[in-house]
C-alpha positions in Angstrom: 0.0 0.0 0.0 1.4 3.6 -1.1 1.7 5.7 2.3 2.1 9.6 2.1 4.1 11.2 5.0 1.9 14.7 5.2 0.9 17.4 7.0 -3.1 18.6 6.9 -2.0 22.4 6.3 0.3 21.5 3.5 -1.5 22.2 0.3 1.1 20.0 -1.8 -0.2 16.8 0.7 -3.6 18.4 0.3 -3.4 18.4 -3.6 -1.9 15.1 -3.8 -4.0 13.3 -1.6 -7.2 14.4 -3.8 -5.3 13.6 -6.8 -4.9 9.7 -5.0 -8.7 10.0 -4.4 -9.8 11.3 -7.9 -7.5 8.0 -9.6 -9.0 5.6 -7.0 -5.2 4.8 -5.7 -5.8 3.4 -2.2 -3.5 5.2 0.2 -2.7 5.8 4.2 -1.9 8.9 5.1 0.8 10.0 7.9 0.5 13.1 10.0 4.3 14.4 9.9 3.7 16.0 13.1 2.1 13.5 15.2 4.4 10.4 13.8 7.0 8.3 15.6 10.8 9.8 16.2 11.7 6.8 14.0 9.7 7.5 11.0 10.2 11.4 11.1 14.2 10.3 11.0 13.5 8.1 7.6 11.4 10.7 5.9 14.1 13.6 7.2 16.7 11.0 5.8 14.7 10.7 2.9 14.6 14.3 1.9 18.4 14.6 2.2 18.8 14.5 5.8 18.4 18.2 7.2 14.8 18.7 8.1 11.3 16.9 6.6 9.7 17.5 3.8 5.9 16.7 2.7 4.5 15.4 1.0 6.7 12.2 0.7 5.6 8.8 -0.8 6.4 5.3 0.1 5.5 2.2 -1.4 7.3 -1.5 -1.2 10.2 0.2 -0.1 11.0 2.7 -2.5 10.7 6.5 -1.5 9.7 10.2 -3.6 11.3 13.2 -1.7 8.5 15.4 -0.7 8.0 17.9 -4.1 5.6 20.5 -5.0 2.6 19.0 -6.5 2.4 18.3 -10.5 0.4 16.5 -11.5 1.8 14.9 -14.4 5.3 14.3 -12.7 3.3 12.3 -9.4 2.1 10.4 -12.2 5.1 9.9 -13.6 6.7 9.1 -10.4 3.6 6.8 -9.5 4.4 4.6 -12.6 8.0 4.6 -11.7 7.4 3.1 -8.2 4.8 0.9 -9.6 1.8 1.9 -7.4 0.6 2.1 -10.8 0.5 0.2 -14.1 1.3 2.4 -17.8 
C-alpha cells in the first residue's frame, strides 16, 4: 500500500492526496507532526537529511522526496514506483 508522509496544512499533501482520491489509488496517510521519532528520522533521511519535507511517498520500499505538487510528474513518479501500471 502507497503511504504519504503529510501534514493537513500543507496544500502539496492536500493536492496530492485528492489527486490519489480522484485516480481511486488506495493510500494511508501520515501526519508528519504527530508520527514516531523513527519514521520522522526516515522521511528527514529521505529528503536529504536536514529537516522533513511533505508530501513524501512510500510504497514496497521505494521513497519520492516530498516535491511540489504536479500533476503529471506524481504520475510519472507513481508509474516509476509501480503503485501504478502504464
Amino acid at each position: 500500500m502507497l503511504t504519504v508522509y503529510s501534514a493537513f496544512w500543507c496544500p502539496h499533501c492536500i493536492k496530492t492526496e485528492k489527486f490519489l482520491n480522484e485516480k481511486h489509488i488506495p493510500f494511508t496517510s501520515i501526519n508528519i507532526e504527530t508520527a514516531s521519532e523513527d519514521t520522522v528520522r526516515k522521511v528527514v533521511e529521505v529528503n536529504g537529511g536536514v529537516e522533513w519535507v511533505v508530501p513524501t511517498l512510500e510504497f514496497n520500499g521505494k521513497w519520492r522526496p516530498g516535491k511540489v505538487f504536479n500533476a503529471v510528474e506524481l504520475e510519472k513518479d507513481l508509474r516509476d514506483m509501480g503503485v501504478v501500471g502504464g
